[in-house]
Each structure stands twice: as structure tokens, then as C-alpha cells.
C-alpha positions in Angstrom: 57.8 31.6 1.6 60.0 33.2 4.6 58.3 36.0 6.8 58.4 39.9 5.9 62.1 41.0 7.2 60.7 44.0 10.0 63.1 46.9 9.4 64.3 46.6 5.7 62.2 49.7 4.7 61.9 51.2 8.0 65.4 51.5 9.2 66.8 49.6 11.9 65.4 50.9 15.5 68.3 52.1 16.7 69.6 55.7 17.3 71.9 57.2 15.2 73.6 54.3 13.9 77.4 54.8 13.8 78.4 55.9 10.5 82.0 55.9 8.2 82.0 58.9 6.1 85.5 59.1 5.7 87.0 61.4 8.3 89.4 59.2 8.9 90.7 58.8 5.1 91.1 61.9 3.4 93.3 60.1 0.6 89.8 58.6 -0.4 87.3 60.7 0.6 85.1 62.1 -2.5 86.7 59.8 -5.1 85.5 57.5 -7.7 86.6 54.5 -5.8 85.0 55.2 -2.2 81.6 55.9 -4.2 81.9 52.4 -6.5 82.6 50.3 -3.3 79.9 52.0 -1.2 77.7 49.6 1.0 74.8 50.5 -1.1 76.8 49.7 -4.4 77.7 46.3 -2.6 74.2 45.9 -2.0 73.0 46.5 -5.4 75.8 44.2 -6.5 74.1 41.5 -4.8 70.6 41.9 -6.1 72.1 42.4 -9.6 74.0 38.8 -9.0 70.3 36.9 -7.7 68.3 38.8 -10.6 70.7 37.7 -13.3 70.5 34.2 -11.6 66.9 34.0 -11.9 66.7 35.2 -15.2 69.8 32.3 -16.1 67.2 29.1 -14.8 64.3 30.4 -16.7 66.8 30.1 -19.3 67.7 26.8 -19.0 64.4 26.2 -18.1 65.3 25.6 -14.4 62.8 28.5 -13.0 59.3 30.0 -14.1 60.3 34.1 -15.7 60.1 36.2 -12.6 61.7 39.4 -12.4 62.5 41.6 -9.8 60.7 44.9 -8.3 63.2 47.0 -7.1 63.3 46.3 -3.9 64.0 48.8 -1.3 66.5 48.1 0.9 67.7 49.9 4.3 71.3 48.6 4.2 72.2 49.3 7.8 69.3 46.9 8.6 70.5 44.9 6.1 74.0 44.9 7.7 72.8 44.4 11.4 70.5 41.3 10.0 73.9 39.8 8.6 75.3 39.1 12.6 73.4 35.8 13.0 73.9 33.5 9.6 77.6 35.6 9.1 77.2 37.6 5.8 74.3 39.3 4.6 72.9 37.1 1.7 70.3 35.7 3.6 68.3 38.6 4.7 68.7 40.2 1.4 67.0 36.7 -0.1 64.5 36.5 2.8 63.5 40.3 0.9 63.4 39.3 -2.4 61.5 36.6 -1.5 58.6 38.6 0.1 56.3 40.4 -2.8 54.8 43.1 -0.1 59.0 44.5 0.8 59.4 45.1 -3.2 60.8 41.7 -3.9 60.0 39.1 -6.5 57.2 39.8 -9.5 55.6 37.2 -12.3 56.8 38.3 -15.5 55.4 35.8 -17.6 54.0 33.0 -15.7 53.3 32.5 -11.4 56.1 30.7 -10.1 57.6 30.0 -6.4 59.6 32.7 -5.3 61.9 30.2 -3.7 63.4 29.5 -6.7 65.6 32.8 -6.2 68.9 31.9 -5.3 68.0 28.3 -6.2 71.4 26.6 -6.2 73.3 29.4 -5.1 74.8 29.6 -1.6 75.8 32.8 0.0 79.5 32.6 -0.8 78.9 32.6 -4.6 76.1 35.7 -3.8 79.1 37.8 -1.8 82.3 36.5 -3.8 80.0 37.5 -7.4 78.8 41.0 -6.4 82.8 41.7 -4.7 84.0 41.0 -8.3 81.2 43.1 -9.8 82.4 46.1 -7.7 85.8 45.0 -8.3 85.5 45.4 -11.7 83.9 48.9 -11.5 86.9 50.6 -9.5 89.1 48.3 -11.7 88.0 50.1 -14.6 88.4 52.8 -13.8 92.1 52.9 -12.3 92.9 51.0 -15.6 91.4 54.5 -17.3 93.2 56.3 -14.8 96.3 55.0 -15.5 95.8 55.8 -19.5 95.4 59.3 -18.8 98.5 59.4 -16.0 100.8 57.6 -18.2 99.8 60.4 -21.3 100.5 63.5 -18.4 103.8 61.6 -17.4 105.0 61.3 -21.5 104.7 64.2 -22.1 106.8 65.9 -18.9 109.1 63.1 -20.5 109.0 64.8 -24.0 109.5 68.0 -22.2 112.6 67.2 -19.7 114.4 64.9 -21.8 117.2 66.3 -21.2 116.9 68.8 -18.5 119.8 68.0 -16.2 119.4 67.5 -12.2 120.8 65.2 -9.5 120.2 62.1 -8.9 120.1 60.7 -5.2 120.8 57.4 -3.9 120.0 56.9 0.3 118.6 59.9 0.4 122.0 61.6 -0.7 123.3 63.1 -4.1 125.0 60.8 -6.3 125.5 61.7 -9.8 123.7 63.5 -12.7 120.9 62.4 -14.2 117.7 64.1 -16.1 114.5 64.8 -15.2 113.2 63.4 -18.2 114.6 59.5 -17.5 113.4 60.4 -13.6 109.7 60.7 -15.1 110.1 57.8 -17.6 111.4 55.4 -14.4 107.5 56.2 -13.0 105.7 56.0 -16.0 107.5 52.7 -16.7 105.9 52.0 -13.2 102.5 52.9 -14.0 102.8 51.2 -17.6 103.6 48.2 -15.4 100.7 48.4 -13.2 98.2 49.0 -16.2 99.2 45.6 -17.8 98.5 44.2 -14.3 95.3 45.7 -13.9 93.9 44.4 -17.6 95.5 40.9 -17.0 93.1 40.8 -13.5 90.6 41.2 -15.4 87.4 40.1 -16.1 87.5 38.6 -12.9 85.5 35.3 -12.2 81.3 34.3 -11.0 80.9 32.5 -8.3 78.5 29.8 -8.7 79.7 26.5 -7.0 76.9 25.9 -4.4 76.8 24.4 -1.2 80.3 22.5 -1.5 81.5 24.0 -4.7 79.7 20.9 -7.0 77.0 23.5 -8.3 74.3 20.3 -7.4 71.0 21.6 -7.6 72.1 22.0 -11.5 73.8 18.3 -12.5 75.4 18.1 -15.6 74.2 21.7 -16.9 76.5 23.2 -14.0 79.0 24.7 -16.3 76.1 25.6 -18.5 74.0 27.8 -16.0 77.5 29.3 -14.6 78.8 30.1 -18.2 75.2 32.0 -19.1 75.5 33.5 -16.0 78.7 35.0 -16.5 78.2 36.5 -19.8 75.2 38.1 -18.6 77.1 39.7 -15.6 80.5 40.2 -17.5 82.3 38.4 -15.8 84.7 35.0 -16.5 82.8 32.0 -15.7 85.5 29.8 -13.8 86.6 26.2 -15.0 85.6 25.2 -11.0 84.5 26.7 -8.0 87.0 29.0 -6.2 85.3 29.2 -2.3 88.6 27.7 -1.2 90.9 28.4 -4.0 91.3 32.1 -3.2 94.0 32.9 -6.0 91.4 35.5 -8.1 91.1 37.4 -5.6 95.0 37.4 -4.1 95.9 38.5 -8.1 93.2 41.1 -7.3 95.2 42.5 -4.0 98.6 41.8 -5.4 97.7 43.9 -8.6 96.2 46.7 -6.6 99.3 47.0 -4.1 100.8 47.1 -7.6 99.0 50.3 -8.3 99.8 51.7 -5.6 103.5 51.7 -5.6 103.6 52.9 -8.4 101.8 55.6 -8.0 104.1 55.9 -3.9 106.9 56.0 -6.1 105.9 59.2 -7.5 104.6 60.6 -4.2 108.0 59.5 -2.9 110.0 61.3 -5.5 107.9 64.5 -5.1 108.1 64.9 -1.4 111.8 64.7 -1.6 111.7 66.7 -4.4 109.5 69.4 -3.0 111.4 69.8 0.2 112.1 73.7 1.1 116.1 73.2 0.9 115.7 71.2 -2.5 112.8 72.9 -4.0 112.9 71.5 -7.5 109.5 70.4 -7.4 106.2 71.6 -6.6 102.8 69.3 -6.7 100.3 71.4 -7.1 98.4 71.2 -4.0 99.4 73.7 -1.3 98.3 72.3 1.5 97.6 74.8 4.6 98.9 73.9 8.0 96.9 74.8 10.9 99.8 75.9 13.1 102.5 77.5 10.4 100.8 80.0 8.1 104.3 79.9 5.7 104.0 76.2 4.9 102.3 75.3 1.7 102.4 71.5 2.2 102.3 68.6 -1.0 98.7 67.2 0.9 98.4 65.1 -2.2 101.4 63.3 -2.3 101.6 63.0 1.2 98.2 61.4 0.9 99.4 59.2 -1.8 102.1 58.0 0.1 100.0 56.8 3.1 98.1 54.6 0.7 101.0 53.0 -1.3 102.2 52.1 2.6 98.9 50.8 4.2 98.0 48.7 0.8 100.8 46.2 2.1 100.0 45.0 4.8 95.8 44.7 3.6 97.5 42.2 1.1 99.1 40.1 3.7 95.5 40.1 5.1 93.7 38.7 1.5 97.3 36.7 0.8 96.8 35.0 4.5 93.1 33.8 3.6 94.7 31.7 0.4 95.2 28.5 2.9 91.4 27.6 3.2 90.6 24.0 3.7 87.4 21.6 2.9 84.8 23.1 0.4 84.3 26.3 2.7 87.0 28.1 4.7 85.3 29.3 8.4 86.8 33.0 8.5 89.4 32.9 6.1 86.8 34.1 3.2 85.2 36.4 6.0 88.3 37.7 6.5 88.5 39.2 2.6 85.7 41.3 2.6 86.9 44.7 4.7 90.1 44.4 3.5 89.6 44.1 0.1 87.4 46.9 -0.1 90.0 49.1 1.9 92.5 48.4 -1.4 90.4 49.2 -4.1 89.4 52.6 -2.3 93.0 53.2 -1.7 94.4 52.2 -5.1 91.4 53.9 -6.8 92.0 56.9 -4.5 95.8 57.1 -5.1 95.5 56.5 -9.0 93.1 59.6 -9.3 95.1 61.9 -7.1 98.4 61.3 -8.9 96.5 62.0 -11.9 95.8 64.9 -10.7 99.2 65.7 -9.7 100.8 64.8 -12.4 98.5 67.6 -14.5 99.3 70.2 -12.0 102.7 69.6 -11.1 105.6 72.1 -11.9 109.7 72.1 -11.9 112.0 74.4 -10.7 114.9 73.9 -12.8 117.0 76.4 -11.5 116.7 74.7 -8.6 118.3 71.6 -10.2 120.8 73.7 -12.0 121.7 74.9 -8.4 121.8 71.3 -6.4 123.6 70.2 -9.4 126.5 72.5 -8.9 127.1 71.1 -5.3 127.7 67.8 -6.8 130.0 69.0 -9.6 131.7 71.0 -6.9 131.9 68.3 -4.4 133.1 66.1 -7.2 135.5 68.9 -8.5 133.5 68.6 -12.0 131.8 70.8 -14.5 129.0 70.9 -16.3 130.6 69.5 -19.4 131.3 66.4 -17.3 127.6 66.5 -16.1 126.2 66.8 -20.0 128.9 63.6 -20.9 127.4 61.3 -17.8 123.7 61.5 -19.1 124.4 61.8 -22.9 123.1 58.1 -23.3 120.0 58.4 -21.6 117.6 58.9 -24.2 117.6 55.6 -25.7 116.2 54.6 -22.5 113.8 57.4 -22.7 112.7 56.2 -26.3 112.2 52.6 -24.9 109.9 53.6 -22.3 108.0 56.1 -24.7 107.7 53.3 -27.1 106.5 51.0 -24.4 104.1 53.7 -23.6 102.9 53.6 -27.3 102.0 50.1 -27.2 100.0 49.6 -23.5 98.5 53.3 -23.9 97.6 52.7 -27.8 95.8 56.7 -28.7 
């Protein structure tokens, strides 16, 4: 059995330990995302993923029935113990290993605690409890998106035909209707709903030292298929520690989410502008230096994650060329980022949401900026009613789209 791990319950020794509360990332500070991906939620993750092992031997009759205490776990010693082996599923086994820190527990019969993570290595530990987190904040966009696509059908319903300018390089162009504007982003977010459910359920880890699942023979696929159903998650046709493609579908799918949700933003800002003033989002943000300005925080917020989730994917995409059984870096290289685009995916999925309940038009704003254009074009408004007369069989396509992915 390995020695008592000094500082799991105790903290870690060292004063005031830097912290990441999120002052730095007000887009998702306080949301549903930042609280599923929290180092303790990774943490628990983890355990979950060893417990659930444990419980799959005795199953298969590979390991006596032990069952877990609930071990208690300072995480920032957890995280400073994870410098020397390079992730932190060691110290969190050298825990569970040790009865007196909370660990292991005879359920039925004494057994050797060793057997915990019997046949796992620490890839398949980290890899598992990342798609168990995933596929928390996952969820939850995916509900998100249900209840964002419902606000923007109905602003459809409501502005079908409500006439207003439509702007191509940032200049006017010719008429158009609020109503097709809002279907062209709910199309978007119907799109990135579909992506999210086709991620998903993403896939256990379980290949072992090189990916061969040894320590189990010919009852590999056996012991990784229980395992996965008792975790709910897809139990993979082969290891994955170099074939990185789940989790690239993962980052793809949530940059996904988040343009659709920029486009929005996008739209808004431009929209919300004082000379334009069509639109308003709802949030009123205060500036500290201009007492007149009510600013659209939340889009503006929304937009500087649908730009940053980008280049986090060229991160993720960049770790897809691992070599051998077990990429040095590349799969080390995942872990931050990927976290970063579920908050900020999560994060801009809820606050458009919110938006999109709160949001109000100016019409006679529209009405206006759409007589510069008929001027400038030497048109009238009979002319402007002729040039969007068709657009509601697109409307009814996208509303019939929205039927079928966003079943009520």
C-alpha cells in the first residue's frame, strides 16, 4: 500500500495559494458552465471514474467488492502533487489507496486496495472524468439552445414581416425583415444543437498502459463496455490516447456554439449602435467614465467568446498528430484549453438566452434607416414591400426546421 499523501486534508503549506475566481472573465463568471468545470468537479470526476472501475472488476470478478469512503480531498494539494508524475491521477490514487485519508472500504469481503485503478493508466483516469464534465456543460448548452431557439421563433412569429435594412460590409444594401434576420440566427443555433447531440455521449477511456487494455485479456472490451454504461458514456471500439478525434469533434462543436450565438451578438451591437438604434439587448451596461452610455455588456461579452473559442480549437485541433501509444505533451496540451471552451460556450449559450428574452426593437427606427435607403435608391416603400414579399417561405422553412430539432 503507498504512504499517507501529507497535505490532502490539511491544505498545502503554502500561503495564500494563487487563486482564479474569474476576474478576468466576466462572460463566464457565475454561470452554469464555470461551476460544472470547476477543479473540484474535475476532481470528483476522477474519483467517480476509479469507483465505477472498481465496482466493474468485482463485476467481472477481476477485484474483491470495495467501495469507496468519500474521500476528502484538498484539491490545490492535489494540483501541486500533480508537478512530478505530470497529471494528477496518481496522488489522487495514492489517496484512495490509504484507508486513514478517507479512501478505500471492504464492502463485502477484505481485499487489496491496490486493485483500484487496476489496469487503468492515468490517461484513461483524466481523458474519462474530462468527458464526464464534458458531458455535464454539454447538456446543458444543448438545453440551452432548446430554450434560445423557442425565444428566437417566436421574435420570428412576431417580425415576420416587419420591414428594415439589410447591410452588407457594414453598409446598407437593400430591404429585408426583421423576421428572416432572426430566422438566419436561429437556423444558426438549430445548427449548433444537432452538433452538440451528435458529440454526444462522448467516449471512456480505458486502454491502459499502451492502449491494449492488458491487465484485462480478452475481457478488455467487456470490462470497458460495463464501464461505460455505468458512467454513461460510449464505450470506444479502441483506445483513443493517440487518436484525439472525440475530443477535436468536442472543440469543433463548441466553437460551433459559439458563433452562433457571435452572430447574434454581432447583429445586436450593430444594431444597438446610438445612430442606428433599432435594437436594444437588454442589459444596460454602465460605463465608469460616461454616465449617458448604457452599453450591450452582454453581447459585447458574447462576442469576446465566439472570438477567443478559435483559436483554443487550433490548440485541441494541433494535439490530433500524436504518435506511438502516448503523445508526450500533445494530450497535456488539451486539458486548459478544453476547459476554457466549454466555459466560454456554456457562458455564451446562457447569456444569449438571456438576451434573447430581454431584447426589444425599435421599429421606428427601422422605418427611419429604411427611408435613407429608399431615398438613396430613389424608391418607395411600395418597392421595399415588393423586394421582401417572398421571404416567408424561407421563414416557414426555418420554423419547420425548428419544429423538428426543438420537438415541444
Amino acid at each position: 500500500m503507498s504512504p499517507p499523501a501529507e497535505g490532502f486534508s490539511g491544505g498545502s503549506g503554502l500561503p495564500d495559494p494563487p487563486s482564479d475566481v474569474g476576474l478576468l472573465a466576466p462572460v463566464w463568471v457565475g454561470t452554469a458552465a464555470e461551476s460544472l468545470t470547476s477543479d473540484r468537479e474535475v476532481t470528483e470526476a476522477m474519483v467517480r471514474f476509479e469507483s465505477a472501475l472498481l465496482h466493474t472488476l468485482a463485476e467481472h470478478g477481476m477485484a474483491p467488492r470495495l467501495a469507496f469512503g468519500p474521500p476528502d480531498i484538498d484539491v490545490r494539494a492535489l494540483a501541486e502533487r500533480a508537478v512530478d508524475p505530470g497529471n494528477p491521477t496518481m496522488p489522487l490514487v495514492d489517496l484512495l489507496r490509504h484507508p486513514a485519508a478517507g479512501g478505500i472500504q471492504a464492502a463485502d469481503t477484505p481485499g487489496d486496495p491496490d486493485r483500484i485503478h487496476h489496469g487503468a493508466t492515468s490517461q484513461d483516469v483524466v481523458d474519462s472524468a474530462l468527458m464526464l464534465v464534458s458531458t455535464s456543460v454539454a447538456d446543458r448548452i444543448a438545453a440551452e439552445l432548446v430554450d434560445l431557439a423557442r425565444s428566437l421563433a417566436d421574435l420570428v412569429a412576431e417580425h415576420r414581416s416587419t420591414p428594415c435594412v439589410a447591410r452588407t460590409l457594414t453598409q446598407q444594401a437593400m430591404p429585408t425583415t426583421l423576421g428572416f434576420r432572426v430566422a438566419c440566427w436561429l437556423d444558426g443555433v438549430l445548427d449548433a444543437r444537432e452538433s452538440v447531440r451528435a458529440c454526444l455521449p462522448l467516449p471512456l477511456s480505458l486502454g491502459g498502459p499502451v492502449g491494449t487494455s492488458a491487465a484485462y485479456g480478452s475481457h478488455g472490451p467487456a470490462v470497458a463496455g460495463t464501464l461505460a454504461r455505468e458512467l454513461g458514456l460510449a464505450a470506444p471500439a479502441l483506445s483513443w490516447h493517440t487518436n484525439r478525434a472525440p475530443v477535436l469533434r468536442l472543440a469543433a462543436c463548441l466553437t460551433e456554439v459559439g458563433n452562433a450565438c457571435g452572430r447574434i451578438a454581432a447583429d445586436l451591437l450593430l444594431m444597438s449602435q446610438t445612430e442606428i438604434g433599432e435594437a436594444d439587448d437588454g442589459s444596460s451596461g454602465r460605463s465608469s467614465a460616461m454616465a449617458h452610455k448604457a452599453n450591450p455588456t452582454r453581447s459585447v461579452l458574447v462576442a469576446s467568446a465566439a472570438r477567443q473559442l478559435p483559436g483554443l480549437l487550433a490548440t485541441v485541433a494541433s494535439s490530433g498528430a500524436s504518435g506511438s501509444e502516448r503523445a508526450p505533451g500533445a494530450w497535456h496540451a488539451e486539458w486548459q484549453p478544453l476547459r476554457t471552451m466549454l466555459r466560454l460556450a456554456g457562458a455564451a449559450v446562457e447569456r444569449t438566452t438571456r438576451t434573447a428574452e430581454q431584447m426589444s426593437f425599435d421599429t421606428g427606427a427601422m422605418r427611419r434607416n429604411l427611408g435613407t435607403l429608399l431615398t438613396a435608391l430613389d424608391h418607395d416603400d411600395a418597392w421595399a414591400a415588393e423586394q421582401t414579399a417572398h421571404v416567408g417561405v424561407w421563414i416557414d422553412r426555418v420554423l419547420a426546421r425548428h419544429g423538428a430539432v426543438c420537438p415541444s
